[in-house]
C-alpha positions as CSV (number, residue, x, y, z in Angstrom):
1,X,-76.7,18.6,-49.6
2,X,-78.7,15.9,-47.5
3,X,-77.1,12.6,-47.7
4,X,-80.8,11.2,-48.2
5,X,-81.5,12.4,-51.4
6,X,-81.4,11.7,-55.6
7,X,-78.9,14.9,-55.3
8,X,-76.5,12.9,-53.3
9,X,-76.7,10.1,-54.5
10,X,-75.9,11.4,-58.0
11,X,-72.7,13.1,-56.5
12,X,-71.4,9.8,-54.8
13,X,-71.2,8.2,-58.0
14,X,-69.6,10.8,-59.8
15,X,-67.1,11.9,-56.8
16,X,-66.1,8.0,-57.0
17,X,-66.1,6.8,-60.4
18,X,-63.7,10.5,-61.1
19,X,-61.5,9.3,-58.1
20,X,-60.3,6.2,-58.9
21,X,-60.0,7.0,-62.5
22,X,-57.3,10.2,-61.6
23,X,-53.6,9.2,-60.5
24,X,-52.8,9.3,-57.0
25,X,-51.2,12.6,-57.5
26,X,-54.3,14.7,-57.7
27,X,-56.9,13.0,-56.1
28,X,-56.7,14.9,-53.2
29,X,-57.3,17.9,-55.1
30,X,-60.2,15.5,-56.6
31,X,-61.3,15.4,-52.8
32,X,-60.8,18.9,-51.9
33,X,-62.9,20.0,-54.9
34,X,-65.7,17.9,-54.3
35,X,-66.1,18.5,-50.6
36,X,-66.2,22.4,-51.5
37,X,-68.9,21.6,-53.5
38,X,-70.3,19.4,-51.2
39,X,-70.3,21.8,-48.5
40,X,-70.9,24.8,-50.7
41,X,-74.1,23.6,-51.8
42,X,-75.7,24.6,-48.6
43,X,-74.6,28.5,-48.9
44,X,-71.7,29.3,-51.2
45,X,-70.4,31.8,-48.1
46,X,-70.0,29.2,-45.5
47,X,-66.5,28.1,-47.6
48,X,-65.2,31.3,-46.9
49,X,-65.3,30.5,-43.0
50,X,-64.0,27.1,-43.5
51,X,-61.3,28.1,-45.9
52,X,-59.7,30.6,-43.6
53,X,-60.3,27.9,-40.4
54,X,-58.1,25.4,-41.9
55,X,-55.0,29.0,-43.5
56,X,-55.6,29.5,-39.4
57,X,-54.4,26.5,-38.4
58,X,-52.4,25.2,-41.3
59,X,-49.8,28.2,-40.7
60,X,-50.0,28.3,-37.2
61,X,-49.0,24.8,-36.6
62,X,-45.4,25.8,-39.2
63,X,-44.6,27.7,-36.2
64,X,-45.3,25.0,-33.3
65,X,-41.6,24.0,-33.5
66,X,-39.9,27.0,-33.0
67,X,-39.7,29.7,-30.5
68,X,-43.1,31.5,-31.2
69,X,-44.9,28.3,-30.4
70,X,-47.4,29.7,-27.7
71,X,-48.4,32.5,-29.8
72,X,-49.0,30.3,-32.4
73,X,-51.0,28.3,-30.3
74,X,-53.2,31.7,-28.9
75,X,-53.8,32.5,-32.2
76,X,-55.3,29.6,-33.3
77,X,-57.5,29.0,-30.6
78,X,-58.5,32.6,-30.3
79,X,-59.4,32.7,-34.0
80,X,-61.0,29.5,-33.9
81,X,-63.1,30.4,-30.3
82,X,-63.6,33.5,-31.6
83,X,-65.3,32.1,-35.6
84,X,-66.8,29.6,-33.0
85,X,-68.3,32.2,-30.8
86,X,-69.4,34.8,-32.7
87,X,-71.9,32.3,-35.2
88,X,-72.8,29.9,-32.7
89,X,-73.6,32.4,-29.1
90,X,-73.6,35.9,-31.0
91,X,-77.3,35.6,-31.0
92,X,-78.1,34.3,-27.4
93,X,-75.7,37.1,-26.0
94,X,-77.8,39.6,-27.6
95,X,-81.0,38.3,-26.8
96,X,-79.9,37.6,-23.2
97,X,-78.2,40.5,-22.8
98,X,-80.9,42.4,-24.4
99,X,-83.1,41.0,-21.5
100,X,-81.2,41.6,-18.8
101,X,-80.6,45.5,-19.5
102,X,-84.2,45.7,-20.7
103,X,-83.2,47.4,-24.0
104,X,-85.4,47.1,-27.4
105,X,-82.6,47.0,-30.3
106,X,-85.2,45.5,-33.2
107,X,-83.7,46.8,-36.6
108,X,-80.6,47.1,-35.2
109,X,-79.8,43.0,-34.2
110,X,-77.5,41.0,-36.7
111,X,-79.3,37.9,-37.2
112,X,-76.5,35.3,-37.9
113,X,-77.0,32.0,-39.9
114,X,-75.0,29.0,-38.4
115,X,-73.0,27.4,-40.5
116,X,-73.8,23.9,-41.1
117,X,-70.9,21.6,-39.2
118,X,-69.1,24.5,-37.6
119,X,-68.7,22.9,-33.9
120,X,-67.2,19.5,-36.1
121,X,-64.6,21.2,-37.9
122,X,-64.0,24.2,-35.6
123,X,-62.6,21.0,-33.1
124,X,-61.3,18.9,-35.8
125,X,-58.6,22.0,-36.6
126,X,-58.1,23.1,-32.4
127,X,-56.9,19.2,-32.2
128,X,-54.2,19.9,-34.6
129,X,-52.7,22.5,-33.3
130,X,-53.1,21.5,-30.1
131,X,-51.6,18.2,-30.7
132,X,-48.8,19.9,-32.8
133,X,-48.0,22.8,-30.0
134,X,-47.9,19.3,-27.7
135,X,-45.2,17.6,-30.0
136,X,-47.4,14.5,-30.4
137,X,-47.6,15.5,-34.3
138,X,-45.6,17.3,-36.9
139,X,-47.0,19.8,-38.3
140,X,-48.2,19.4,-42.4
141,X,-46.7,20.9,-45.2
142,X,-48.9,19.8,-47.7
143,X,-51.5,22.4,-48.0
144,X,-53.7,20.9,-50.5
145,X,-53.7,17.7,-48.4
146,X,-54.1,19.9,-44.8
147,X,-57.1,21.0,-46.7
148,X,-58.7,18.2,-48.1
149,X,-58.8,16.7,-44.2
150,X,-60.5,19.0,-42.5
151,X,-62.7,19.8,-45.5
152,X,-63.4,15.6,-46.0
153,X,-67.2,15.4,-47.1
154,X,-67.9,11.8,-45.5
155,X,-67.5,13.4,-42.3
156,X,-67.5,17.1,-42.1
157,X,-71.3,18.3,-41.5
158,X,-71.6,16.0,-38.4
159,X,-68.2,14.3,-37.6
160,X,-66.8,12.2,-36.7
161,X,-64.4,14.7,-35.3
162,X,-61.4,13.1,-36.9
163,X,-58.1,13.6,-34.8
164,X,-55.0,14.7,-37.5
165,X,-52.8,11.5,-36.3
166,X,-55.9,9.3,-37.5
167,X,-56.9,10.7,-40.4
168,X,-54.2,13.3,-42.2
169,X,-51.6,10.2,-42.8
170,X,-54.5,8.4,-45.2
171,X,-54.1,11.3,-47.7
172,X,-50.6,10.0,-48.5
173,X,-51.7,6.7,-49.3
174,X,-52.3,5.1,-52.8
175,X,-56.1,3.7,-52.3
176,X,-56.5,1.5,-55.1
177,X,-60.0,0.2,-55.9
178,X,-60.7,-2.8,-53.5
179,X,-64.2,-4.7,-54.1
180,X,-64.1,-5.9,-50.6
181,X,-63.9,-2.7,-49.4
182,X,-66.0,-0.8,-51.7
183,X,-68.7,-3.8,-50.9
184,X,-68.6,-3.4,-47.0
185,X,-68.6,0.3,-47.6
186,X,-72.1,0.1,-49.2
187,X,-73.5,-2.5,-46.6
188,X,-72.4,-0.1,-43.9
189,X,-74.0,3.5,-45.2
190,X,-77.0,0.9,-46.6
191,X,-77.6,-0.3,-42.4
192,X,-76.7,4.0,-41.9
193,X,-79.3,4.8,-44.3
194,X,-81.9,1.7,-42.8
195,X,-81.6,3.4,-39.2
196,X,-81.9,7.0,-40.7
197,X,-85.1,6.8,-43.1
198,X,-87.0,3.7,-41.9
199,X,-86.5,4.0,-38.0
200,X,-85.4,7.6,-37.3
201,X,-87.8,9.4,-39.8
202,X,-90.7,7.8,-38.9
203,X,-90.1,7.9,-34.8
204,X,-89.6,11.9,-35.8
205,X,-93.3,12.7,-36.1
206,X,-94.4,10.8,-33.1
207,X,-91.5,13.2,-30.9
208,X,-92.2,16.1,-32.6
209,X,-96.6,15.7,-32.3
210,X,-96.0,15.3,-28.5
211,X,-93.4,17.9,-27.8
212,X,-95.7,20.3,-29.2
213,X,-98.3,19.5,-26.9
214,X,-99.1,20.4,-23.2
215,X,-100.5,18.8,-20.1
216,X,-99.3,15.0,-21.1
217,X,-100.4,12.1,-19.7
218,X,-97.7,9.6,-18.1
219,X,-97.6,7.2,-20.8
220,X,-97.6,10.3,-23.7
221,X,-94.5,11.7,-21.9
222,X,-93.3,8.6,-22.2
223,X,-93.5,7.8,-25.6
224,X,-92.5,11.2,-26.3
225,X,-88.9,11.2,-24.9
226,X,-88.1,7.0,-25.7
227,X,-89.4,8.2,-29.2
228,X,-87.2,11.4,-28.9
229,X,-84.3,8.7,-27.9
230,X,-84.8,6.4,-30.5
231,X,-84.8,9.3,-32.9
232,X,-81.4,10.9,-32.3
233,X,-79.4,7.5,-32.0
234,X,-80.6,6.0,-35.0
235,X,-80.2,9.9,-37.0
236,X,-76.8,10.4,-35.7
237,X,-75.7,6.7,-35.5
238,X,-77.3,6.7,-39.2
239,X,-75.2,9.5,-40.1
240,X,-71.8,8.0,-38.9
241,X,-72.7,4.2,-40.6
242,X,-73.2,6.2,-44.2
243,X,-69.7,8.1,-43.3
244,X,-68.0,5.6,-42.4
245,X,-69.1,3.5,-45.3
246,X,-68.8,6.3,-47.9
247,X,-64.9,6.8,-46.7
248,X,-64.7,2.9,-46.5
249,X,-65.4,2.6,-50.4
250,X,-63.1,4.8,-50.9
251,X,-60.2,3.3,-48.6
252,X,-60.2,5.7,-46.2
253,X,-61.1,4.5,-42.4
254,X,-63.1,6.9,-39.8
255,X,-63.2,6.4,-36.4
256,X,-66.0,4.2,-34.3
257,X,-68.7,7.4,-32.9
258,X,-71.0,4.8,-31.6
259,X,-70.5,1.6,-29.6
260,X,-74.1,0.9,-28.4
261,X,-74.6,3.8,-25.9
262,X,-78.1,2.3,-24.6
263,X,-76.5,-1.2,-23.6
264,X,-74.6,1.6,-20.8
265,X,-74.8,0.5,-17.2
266,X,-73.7,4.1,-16.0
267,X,-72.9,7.5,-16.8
268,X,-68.6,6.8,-17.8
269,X,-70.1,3.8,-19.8
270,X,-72.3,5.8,-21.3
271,X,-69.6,8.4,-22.5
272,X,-67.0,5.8,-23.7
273,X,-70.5,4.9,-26.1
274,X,-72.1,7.6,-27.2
275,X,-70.8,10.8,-29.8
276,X,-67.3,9.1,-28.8
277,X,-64.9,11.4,-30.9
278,X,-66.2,14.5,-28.9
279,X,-66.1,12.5,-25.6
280,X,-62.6,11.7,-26.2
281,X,-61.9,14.9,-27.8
282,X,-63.6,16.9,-24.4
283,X,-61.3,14.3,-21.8
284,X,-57.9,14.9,-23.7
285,X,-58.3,18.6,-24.8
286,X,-60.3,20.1,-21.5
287,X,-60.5,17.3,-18.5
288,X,-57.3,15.9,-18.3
289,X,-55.3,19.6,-18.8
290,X,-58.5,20.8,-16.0
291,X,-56.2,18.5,-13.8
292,X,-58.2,14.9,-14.2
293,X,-59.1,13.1,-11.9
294,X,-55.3,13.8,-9.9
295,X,-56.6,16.0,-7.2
296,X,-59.2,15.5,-4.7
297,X,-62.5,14.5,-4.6
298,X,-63.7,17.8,-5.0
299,X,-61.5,19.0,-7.6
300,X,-62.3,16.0,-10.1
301,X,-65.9,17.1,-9.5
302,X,-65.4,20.6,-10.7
303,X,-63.8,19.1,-13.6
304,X,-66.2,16.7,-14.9
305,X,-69.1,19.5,-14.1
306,X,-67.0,22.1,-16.6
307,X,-66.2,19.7,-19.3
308,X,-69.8,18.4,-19.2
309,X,-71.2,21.9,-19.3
310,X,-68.9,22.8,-22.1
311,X,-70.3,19.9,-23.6
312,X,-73.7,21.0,-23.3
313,X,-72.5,24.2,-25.1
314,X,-71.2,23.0,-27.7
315,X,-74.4,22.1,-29.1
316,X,-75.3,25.3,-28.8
317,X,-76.4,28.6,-26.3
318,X,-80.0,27.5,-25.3
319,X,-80.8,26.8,-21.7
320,X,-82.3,23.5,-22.8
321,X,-78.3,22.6,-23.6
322,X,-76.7,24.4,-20.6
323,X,-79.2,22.2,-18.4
324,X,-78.4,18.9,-20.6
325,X,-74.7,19.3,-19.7
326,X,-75.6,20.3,-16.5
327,X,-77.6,16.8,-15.6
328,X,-74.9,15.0,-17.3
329,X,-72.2,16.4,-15.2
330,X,-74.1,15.7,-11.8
331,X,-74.9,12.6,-12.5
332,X,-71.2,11.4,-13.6
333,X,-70.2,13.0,-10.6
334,X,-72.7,11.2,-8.0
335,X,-71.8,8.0,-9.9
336,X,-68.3,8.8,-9.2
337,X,-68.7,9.6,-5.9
338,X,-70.8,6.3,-5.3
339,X,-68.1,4.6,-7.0
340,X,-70.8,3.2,-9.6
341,X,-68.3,3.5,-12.4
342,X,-67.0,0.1,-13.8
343,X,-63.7,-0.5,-16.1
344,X,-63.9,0.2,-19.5
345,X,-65.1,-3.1,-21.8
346,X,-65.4,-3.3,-25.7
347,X,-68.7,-5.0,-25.6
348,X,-71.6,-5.4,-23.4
349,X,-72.7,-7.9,-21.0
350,X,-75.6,-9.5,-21.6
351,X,-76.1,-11.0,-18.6
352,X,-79.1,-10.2,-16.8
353,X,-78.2,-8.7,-14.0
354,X,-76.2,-6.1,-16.8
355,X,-79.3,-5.7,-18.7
356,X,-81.5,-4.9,-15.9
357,X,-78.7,-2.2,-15.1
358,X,-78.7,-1.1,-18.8
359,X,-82.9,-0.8,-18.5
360,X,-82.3,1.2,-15.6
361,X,-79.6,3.6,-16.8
362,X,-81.4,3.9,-20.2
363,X,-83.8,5.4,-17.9
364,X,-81.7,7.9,-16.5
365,X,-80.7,9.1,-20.6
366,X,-84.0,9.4,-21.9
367,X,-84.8,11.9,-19.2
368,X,-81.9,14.1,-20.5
369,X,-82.9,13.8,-24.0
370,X,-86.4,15.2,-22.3
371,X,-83.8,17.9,-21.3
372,X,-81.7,18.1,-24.5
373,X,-84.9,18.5,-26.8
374,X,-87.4,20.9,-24.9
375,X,-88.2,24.2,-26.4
376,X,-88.4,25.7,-23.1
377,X,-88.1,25.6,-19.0
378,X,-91.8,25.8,-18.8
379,X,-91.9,22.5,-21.3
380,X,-89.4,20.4,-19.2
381,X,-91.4,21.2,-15.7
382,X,-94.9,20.5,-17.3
383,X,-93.1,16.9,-19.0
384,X,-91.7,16.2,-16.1
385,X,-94.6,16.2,-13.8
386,X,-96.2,13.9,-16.2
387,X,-93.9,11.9,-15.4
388,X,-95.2,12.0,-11.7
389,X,-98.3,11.1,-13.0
390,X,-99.9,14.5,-12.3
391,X,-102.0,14.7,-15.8
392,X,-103.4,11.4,-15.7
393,X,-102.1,8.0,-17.0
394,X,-104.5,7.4,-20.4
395,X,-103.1,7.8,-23.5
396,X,-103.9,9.4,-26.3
397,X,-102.7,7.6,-29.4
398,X,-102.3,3.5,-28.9
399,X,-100.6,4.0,-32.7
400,X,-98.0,6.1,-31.5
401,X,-97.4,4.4,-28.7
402,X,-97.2,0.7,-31.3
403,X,-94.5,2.8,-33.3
404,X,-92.3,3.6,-30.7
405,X,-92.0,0.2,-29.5
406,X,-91.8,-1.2,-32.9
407,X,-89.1,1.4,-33.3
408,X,-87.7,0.7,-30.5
409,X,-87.4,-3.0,-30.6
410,X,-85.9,-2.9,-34.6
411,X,-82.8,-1.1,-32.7
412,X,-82.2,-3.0,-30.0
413,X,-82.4,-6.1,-31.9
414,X,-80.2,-4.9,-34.4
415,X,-77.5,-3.8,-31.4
416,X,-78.4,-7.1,-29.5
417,X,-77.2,-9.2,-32.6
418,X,-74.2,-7.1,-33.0
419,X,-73.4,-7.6,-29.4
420,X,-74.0,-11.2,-29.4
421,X,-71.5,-12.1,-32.6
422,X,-69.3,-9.6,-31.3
423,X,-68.7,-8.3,-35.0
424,X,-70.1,-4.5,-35.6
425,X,-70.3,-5.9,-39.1
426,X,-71.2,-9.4,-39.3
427,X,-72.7,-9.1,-42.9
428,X,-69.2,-9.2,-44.2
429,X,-68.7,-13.0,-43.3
430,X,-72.0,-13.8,-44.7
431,X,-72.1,-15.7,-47.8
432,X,-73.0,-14.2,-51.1
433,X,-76.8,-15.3,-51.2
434,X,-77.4,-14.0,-47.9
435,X,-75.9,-10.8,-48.6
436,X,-78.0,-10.3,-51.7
437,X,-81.4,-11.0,-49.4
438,X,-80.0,-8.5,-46.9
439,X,-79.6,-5.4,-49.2
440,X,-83.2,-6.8,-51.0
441,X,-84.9,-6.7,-47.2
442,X,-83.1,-3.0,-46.2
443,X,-83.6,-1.8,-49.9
444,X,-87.2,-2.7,-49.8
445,X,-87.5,-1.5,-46.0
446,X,-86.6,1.5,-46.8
447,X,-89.2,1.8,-50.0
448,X,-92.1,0.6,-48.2
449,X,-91.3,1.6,-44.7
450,X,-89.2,4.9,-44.8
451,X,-90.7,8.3,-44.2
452,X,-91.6,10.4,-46.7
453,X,-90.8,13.5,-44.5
454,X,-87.7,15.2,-45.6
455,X,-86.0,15.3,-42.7
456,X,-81.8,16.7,-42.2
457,X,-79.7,14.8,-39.9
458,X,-80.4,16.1,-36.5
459,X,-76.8,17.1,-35.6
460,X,-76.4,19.2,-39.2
461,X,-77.7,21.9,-36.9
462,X,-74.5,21.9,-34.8
């Protein structure tokens, strides 16, 4: 079910007005329900994978306390790994194995359908058991309530990738109906759904026209990966504002995924910014047991390179992924090695000497989102020589090249006000008048201005 449509909205009001008329006693069976059917509606068979993901884990954390523990802990993450493995890289093992041996097996290939959100919830569940096998959580005995976390709609298909401590304990609590709340809640997925349909959808069609295309010119290969850039922040930052504000109307509080990733001055800057729950979730659960940064230079090298590649993986087996991680991973470790890291800070600077530094670094992403969204290694050297200016300097489309920077500049204002009051939602201080010519502006934005493609959320697909 795609958040942007009649379908959706339809359930919203249902799901709400049903939960705060039940008793607190069954509302999270209210929740679990709904997010079945939620999550159901793409195929029916993908609940049977999610269903025995969270028996997996539910059960294995009951034994984290006693003296089978590890066992426990091998079981989960082999089952989890192994669910993990077989629909995300069953395919590409095949294929590449397939080509290496120089076999034909047509007819005899499994073609396997990814589950929508599997990589979310697949590490949503590891950091339970993990952290329970750890003794940083006690395992839960509710299993309707073990269930109804994992299985949360707001955030399953594309995360936040909710850590148990945060989440888990907000199942216990009595949410009564709070206007305040349930007000900021549909100013925040309202900005969400702004970013998505308006900027996002509309940038789409210029990235997709020009990474279709061969032989670019310098400035086409360059509206073609800031368009490509624009795109996936404002889809997946989209995403986490209409999550955050669907769980905010209903009491419930999800983690910050996004704190301005293209104000960045460097690669560690960058990572404390962007996709932040899986960041966090690679440092604590793969660097820091890889050994850190504790050893020598050499070693904490080899351990940002691995947790970077697994984080290219994660979004899937494709070399465009594997190379994504790959450039990620050098690049935090030359920064590290040039000591161009800085301390972590909440906000930006916006002085500018920062935001020369930002304009640099951003720079340095957008190339690996030319990486990340390449269909092929042939794609990524012909792109990148036009960015050596080796197919000319015209353009093709002045249009295109208007609705990226119009795209692009709706963004960064909207980030450059946030930064500047220092309030990720400012709205909420706003008087009531104000308020009401906000929602009229986005609502009418989004009429006028938003795509009519139909376009998922980009991170659905992992």
């Amino acid at each position: 079910m795609n958040f942007v449509s009649i379908e959706f909205i339809t359930f919203i009001i249902v799901t709400l007005t049903i939960y705060f008329c039940l008793a607190h006693k069954w509302r999270n069976y209210w929740i679990l329900i709904t997010s079945y059917f939620f999550y159901g509606w793409w195929d029916w068979r993908f609940l049977t994978l999610l269903f025995a993901s969270s028996v997996i884990d539910f059960y294995c954390s009951q034994f984290m306390l006693g003296p089978h523990r590890k066992k426990a802990l091998y079981i989960s993450l082999f089952s989890n790994l192994g669910i993990l493995f077989f629909f995300k890289y069953f395919n590409f093992f095949i294929e590449s194995l397939t080509a290496i041996v120089g076999m034909k097996l047509e007819g005899q290939v499994i073609n396997v359908i990814l589950p929508v959100g599997i990589s979310f919830y697949t590490f949503q569940t590891m950091s339970y058991t993990i952290d329970c096998y750890r003794g940083v959580l006690k395992p839960s005995y509710d299993f309707v309530k073990f269930l109804a976390y994992v299985s949360y709609f707001p955030q399953l298909v594309a995360g936040p990738i909710e850590r148990a401590s945060h989440l888990l304990p907000q199942f216990d609590l009595k949410h009564v109906f709070r206007s305040d709340l349930f007000i900021a809640g549909i100013q925040l997925a309202l900005f969400g759904f702004f970013k998505k349909i308006v900027i996002s959808d509309n940038i789409s069609g210029v990235a997709d026209y020009y990474f279709s295309q061969n032989n670019l010119s310098f400035i086409d290969t360059v509206v073609a990966v800031y368009a490509f850039s624009i795109q996936i922040y404002c889809d997946f930052s989209g995403y986490t504002d209409i999550a955050r504000g669907l769980a905010k109307m209903m009491g419930y509080d999800i983690c910050l995924n996004f704190m301005f990733p293209y104000y960045s001055t460097n690669p560690s800057d960058f990572w404390r910014r962007w996709h932040i729950s899986l960041s966090s979730w690679l440092r604590d659960y793969l660097y820091i047991p890889l050994g850190g940064n504790r050893g020598t230079t050499t070693r904490t090298s080899i351990n940002l390179f691995l947790t970077m590649l697994l984080g290219g993986l994660w979004h899937g087996a494709s070399l465009n992924f594997v190379l994504w991680g790959t450039y990620h991973g050098l690049i935090l470790i030359i920064s590290r090695v040039l000591n161009f890291t800085s301390h972590a800070q909440e906000w930006p600077n916006l002085a500018p000497r920062s935001l020369l530094k930002m304009f640099l670094y951003f720079q340095v992403t957008a190339f690996g989102w030319l990486l990340f969204r390449a269909s092929s290694w042939k794609q990524i050297k012909n792109m990148t020589a036009s960015l050596f200016g080796f197919h000319g300097f015209k353009t093709t489309s002045y249009e295109n090249l208007i609705l990226v920077i119009s795209g692009a500049l709706a963004v960064g204002l909207l980030d450059f006000y946030l930064i500047y009051r220092k309030d990720l939602e400012p709205w909420i201080k706003w008087s009531t008048p104000k308020r009401l010519v906000s929602y009229l502006v986005a609502i009418l934005s989004i009429i006028l201005f938003g795509s009519s493609l139909d376009n998922e959320f980009i991170y659905f697909q992992f």
